[in-house]
C-alpha positions in Angstrom: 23.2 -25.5 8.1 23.2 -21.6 7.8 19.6 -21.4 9.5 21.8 -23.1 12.3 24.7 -20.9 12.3 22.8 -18.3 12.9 20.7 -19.3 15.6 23.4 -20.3 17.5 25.1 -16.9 17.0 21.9 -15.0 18.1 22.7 -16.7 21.9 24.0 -14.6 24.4 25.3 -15.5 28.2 23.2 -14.2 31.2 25.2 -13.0 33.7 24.7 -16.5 35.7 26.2 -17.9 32.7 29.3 -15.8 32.5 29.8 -16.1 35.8 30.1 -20.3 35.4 31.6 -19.8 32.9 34.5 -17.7 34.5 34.5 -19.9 37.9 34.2 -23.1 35.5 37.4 -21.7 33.9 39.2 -20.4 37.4 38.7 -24.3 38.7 40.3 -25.9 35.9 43.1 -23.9 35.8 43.1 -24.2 39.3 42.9 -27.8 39.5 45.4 -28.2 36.8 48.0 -26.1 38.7 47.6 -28.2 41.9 47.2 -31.4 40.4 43.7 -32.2 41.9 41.7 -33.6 38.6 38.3 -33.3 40.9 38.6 -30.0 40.8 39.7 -29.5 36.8 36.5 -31.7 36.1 34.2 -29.7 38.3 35.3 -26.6 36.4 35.3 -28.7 32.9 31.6 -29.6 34.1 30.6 -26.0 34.6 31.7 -25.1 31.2 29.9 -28.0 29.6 27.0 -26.5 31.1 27.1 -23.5 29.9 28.0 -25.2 26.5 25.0 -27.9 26.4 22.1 -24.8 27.1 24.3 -22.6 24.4 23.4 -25.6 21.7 20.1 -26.1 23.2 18.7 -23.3 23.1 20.5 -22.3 19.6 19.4 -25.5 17.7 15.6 -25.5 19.0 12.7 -23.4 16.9 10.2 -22.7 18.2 8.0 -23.4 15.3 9.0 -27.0 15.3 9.3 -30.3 17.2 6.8 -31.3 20.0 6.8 -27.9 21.8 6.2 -25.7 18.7 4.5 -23.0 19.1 2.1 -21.3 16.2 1.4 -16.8 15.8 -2.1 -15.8 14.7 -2.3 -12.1 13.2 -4.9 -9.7 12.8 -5.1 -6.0 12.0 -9.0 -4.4 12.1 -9.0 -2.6 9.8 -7.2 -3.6 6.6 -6.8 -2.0 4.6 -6.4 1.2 6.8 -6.9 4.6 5.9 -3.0 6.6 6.3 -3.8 8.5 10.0 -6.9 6.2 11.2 -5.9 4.1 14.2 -5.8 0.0 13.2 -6.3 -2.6 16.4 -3.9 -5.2 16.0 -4.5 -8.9 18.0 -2.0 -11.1 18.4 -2.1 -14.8 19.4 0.6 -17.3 20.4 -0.7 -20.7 21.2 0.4 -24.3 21.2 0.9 -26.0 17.2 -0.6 -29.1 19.3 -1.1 -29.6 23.2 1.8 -30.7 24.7 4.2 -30.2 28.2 7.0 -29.1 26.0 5.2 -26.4 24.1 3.7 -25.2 27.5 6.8 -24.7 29.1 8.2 -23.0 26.3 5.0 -20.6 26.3 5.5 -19.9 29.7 9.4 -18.5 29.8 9.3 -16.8 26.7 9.5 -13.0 25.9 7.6 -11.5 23.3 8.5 -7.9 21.3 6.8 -6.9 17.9 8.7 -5.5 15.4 6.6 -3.5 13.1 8.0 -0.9 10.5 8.2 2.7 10.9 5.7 3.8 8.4 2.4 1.9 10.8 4.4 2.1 14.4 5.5 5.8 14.3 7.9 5.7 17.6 6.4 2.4 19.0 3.5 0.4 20.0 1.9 -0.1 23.7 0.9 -3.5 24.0 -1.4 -4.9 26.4 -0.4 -8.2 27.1 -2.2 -11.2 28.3 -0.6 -14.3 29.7 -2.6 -17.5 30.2 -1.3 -21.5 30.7 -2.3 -22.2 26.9 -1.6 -19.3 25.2 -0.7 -15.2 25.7 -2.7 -12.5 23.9 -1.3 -9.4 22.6 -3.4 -6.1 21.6 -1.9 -2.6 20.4 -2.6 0.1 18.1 -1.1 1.1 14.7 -1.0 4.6 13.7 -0.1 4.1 9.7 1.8 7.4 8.6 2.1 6.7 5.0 0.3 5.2 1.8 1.3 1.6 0.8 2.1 -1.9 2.1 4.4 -2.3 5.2 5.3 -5.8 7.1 3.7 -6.4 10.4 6.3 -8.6 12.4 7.3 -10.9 12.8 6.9 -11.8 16.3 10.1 -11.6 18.1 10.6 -14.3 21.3 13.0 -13.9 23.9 13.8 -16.9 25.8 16.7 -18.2 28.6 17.2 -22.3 29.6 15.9 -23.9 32.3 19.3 -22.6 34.4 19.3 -18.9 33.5 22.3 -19.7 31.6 22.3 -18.3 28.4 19.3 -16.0 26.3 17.9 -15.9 22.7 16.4 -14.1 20.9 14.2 -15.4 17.5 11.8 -14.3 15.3 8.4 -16.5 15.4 6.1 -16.4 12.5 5.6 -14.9 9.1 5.2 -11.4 9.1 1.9 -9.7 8.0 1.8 -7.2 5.2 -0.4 -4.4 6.1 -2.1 -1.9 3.0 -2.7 1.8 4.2 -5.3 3.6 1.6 -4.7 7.3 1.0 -6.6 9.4 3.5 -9.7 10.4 1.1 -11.9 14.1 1.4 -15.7 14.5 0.4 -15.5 16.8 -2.8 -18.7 18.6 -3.9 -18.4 17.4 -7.2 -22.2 17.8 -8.1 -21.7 21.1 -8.6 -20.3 21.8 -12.3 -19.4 18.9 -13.3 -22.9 17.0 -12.6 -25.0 20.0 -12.9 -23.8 22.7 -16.2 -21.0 20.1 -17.8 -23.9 17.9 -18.9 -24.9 20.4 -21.4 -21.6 22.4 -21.7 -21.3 24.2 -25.1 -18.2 22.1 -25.8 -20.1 20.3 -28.9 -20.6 17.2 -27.2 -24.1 15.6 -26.8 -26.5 15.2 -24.1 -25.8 12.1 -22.9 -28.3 9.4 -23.5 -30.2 7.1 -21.9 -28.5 4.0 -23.5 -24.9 5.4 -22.7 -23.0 3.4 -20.1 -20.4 1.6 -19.5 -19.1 -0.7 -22.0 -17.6 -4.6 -20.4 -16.7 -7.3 -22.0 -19.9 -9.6 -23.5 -20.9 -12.5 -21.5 -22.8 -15.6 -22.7 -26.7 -14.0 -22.2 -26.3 -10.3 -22.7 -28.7 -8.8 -25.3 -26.6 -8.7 -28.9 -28.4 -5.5 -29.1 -26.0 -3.8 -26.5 -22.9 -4.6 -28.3 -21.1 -1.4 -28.7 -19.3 -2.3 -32.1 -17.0 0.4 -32.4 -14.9 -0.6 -29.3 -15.8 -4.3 -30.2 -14.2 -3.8 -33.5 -11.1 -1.8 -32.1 -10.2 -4.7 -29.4 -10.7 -7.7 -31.2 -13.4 -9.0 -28.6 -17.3 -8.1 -27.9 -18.2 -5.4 -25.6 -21.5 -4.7 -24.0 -22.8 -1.3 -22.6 -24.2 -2.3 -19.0 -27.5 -0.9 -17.9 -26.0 -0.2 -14.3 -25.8 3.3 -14.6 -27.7 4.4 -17.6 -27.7 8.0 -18.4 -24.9 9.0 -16.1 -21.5 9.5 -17.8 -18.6 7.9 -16.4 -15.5 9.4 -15.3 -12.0 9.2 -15.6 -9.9 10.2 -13.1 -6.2 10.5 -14.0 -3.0 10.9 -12.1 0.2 12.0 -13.7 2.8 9.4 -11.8 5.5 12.1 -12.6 4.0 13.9 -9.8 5.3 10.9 -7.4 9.0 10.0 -6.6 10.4 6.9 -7.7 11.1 4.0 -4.9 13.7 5.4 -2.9 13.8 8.9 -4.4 12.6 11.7 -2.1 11.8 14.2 -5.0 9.8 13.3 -8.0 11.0 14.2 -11.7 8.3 16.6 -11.8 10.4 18.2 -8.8 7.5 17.4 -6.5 8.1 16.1 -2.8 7.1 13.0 -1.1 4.4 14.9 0.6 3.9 16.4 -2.4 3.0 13.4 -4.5 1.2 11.8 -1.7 -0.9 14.9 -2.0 -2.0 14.3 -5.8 -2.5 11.1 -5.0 -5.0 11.7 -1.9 -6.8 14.4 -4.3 -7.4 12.0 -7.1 -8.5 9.1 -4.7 -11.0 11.6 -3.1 -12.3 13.4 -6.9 -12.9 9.5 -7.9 -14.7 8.2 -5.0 -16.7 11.5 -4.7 -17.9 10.9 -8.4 -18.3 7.1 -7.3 -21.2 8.6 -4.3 -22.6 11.3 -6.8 -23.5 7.6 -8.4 -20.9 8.0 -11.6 -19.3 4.9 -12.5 -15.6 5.8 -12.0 -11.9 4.7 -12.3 -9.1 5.9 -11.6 -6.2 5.8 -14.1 -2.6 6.2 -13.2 -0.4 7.3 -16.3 1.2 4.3 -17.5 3.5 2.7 -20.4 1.1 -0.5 -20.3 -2.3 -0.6 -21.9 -5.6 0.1 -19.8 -5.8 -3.2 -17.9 -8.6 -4.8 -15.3 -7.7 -2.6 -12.6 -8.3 0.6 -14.6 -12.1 -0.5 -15.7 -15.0 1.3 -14.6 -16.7 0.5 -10.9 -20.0 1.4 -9.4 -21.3 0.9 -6.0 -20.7 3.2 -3.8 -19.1 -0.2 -0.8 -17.2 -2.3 -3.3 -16.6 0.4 -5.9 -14.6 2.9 -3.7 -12.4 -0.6 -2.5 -11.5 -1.5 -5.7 -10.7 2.3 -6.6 -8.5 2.8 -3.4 -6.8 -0.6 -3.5 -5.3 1.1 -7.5 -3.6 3.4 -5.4 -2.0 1.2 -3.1 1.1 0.2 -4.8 1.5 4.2 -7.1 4.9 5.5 -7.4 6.7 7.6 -9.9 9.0 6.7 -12.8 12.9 6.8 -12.8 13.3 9.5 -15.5 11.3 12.5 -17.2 11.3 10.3 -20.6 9.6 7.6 -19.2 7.5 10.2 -17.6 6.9 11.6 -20.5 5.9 8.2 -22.2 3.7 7.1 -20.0 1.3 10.1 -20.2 1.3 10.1 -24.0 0.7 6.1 -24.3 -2.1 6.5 -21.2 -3.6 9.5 -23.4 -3.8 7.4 -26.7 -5.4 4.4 -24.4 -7.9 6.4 -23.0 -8.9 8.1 -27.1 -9.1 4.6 -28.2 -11.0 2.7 -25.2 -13.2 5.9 -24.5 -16.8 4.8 -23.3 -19.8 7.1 -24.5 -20.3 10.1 -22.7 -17.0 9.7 -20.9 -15.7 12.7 -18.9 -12.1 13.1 -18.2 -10.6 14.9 -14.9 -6.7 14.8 -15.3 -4.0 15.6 -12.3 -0.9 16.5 -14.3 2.0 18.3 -14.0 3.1 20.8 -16.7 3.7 18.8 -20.0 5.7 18.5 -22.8 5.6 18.9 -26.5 5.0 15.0 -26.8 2.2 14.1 -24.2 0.5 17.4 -24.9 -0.1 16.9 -28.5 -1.5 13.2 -27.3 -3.5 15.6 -24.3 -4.9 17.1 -27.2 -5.8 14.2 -29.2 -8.1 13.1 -26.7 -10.0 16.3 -26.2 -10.4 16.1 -30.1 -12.6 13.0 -29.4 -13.5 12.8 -25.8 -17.0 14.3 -24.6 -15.2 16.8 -21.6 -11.8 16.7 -20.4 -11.1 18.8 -17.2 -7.5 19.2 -15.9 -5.8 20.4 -12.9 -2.2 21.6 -13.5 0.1 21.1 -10.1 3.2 23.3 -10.0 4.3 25.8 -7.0 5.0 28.4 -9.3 1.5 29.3 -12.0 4.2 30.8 -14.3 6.1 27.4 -14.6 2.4 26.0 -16.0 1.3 28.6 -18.8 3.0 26.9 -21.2 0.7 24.0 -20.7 -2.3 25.8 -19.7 -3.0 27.5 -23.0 -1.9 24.2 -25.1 -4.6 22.3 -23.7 -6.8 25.3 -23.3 -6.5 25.4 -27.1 -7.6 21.6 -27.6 -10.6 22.3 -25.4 -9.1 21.2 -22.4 -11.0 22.8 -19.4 -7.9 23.7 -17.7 -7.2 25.4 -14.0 -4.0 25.4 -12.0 -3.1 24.7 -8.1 0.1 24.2 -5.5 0.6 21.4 -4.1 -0.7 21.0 -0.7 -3.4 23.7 -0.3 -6.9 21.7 0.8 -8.6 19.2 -1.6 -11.7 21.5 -2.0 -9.6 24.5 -3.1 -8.3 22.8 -5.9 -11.6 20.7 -6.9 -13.5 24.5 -6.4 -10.5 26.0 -8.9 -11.2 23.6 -11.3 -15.5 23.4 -11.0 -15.5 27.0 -11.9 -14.1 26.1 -15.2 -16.4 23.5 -15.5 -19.7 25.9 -15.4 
């Protein structure tokens, strides 16, 4: 009954129809004044007119009864990079052949609505009409990391007099995923070159080091890596897809993001800001991914290490699943649950560390709490690298020589400057 209610308020008069409508009222009046009842029911009959297409075209949907009519959706590509162009075809046909649902094709009006994030200041359709069905094409420009609705399809239509118009939507909308916009970091220098046999105390790695999975019915017993077996209550195999090369970590500190809604983070970093770390972390792990590391990327979280955050390789599906984590990042409410999410995500990665594992941190300048966790890991973790984000280096000491003094390798940058200044700021520390 609602769903009806508002249909029928969504129906406007044309101006044929206000114009019955004010000559339907002048007879009545008219006739009623001079007593002539042909001439009241001539006006009556005007406004019942008007009154029949008003419920008409109210009550119909379009996406029912013999003339519905059925929207087809696709964006190429999706997920799309934020500031690559995505072709997006629309198709309105029939449900099922019929007179009805051909007529309606035929006088309706179509508009997209699409949100501001993929439309900017609008789309340009080009728009192609035919008996059984009309074809839409236009371009998205997505202006911003994460998920935003496509549609849905909105149908202007008027009755078979010119009476009255309507306007509906038609269709579900479609959800469209944007990827951060991603740069190619020379990350074999330092890291993949000198790190290997850093003087840091940590051992070559060797050539049964990989990355550990959980053990399926067939793997070799002899691959069981017992220690993390032991610590998770379930068998874990080292995998022999990338033996000899260490895996890497990449983690993000969410603090560096602004909470739904917010347009500062509680790290005091803006939008831009944030979406900055987070393009600079997506581009450090997929750069490790095509120097042929097995990579994930690890945002700092209050949750234990979960499917999303296990180690990928391949350079096609790998970087999907490692861009498709960063989707759906935003930042915590407060600095306390900042503050407990890089301490529990520190402790996660001590305890599920693989062998050989490298980790590359993008934080912002710590506390007391998550840096004695920070530290922690260095105590047991091959190499740890982090970059320090904060406009002002002075800010960032503090932290700097904490986890300088765990063995962090440690290197500071504003936000903003290019991805390859702040991964080159960081390899130097690394050689």
């Amino acid at each position: 009954m609602r769903d009806a209610l508002h249909r029928l308020a969504r129906v406007r008069p044309t101006r044929r129809g206000v114009a019955l409508a004010v000559v339907g009222v002048a007879l009545a009046a008219l006739g009623r004044a001079l007593g002539l009842p042909d001439v009241v029911g001539l006006g009556a009959a005007g406004l019942a007119a008007l009154v029949v297409a008003w419920l008409t075209q109210g009550l119909q949907r379009l996406d029912a009864g013999r003339g519905a009519l059925a929207v087809t959706r696709r964006v190429t590509p999706d997920p799309v990079v934020r500031g690559q162009e995505a072709t997006t075809h629309l198709l309105v046909t029939p449900a099922r052949a019929s007179a009805a649902a051909y007529e309606r094709l035929a006088r309706i009006r179509l508009s997209e609505h699409a949100a501001h994030e993929l439309a900017g200041s609008g789309v340009r359709p080009r728009v192609a009409a035919r008996p059984d069905e009309i074809e839409v094409r236009y371009a998205i420009h997505p202006t911003r990391r994460g998920r935003w609705p496509l549609g849905p399809l909105l149908t202007t239509r008027t009755d078979a007099f010119g009476l009255v118009r309507t306007t509906a939507p038609l269709g579900e909308p479609t959800v469209v995923s944007v990827w951060p916009r991603t740069s190619e970091l020379s990350v074999r220098t330092g890291l993949l070159g000198d790190l290997e046999n850093a003087g840091t105390g940590a051992r070559r790695t060797a050539p049964d080091d990989a990355v550990l999975r959980e053990y399926v019915a067939g793997d070799d017993p002899r691959r069981v890596h017992w220690p993390t077996a032991a610590r998770q209550g379930r068998l874990m195999v080292r995998t022999d897809e990338a033996a000899g090369v260490r895996p890497i970590s990449v983690v993000l500190d969410r603090a560096l993001l602004p909470a739904p809604g917010e347009l500062r983070s509680v790290a005091g970093t803006s939008r831009a800001d944030g979406e900055w770390a987070v393009e600079l972390v997506a581009s450090l792990a997929c750069s490790f991914l095509d120097a042929g590391h097995p990579a994930r990327l690890v945002p700092t979280s209050r949750r234990p290490l979960g499917v999303a955050e296990r180690f990928v390789t391949g350079a096609r599906t790998g970087r999907h699943a490692l861009l498709d984590a960063t989707i759906d990042l935003h930042g915590p409410r407060s600095g306390a649950d900042a503050d407990a999410a890089t301490t529990a995500t520190a402790e996660e990665l001590r305890m599920e560390a693989a062998p050989g594992e490298v980790t590359v941190a993008v934080l912002r300048p710590q506390s007391s709490g998550p840096l004695r966790a920070l530290a922690a890991l260095a105590s047991e973790s091959a190499s740890c690298l982090a970059l320090v984000v904060c406009p002002h280096e002075e800010d960032a000491e503090p932290t700097v020589a904490a986890l300088g003094a765990a063995g962090w390798r440690v290197a500071t940058t504003r936000p903003g400057i290019t991805h390859g200044q702040a991964w080159a700021a960081l390899a130097e520390r690394a050689e």
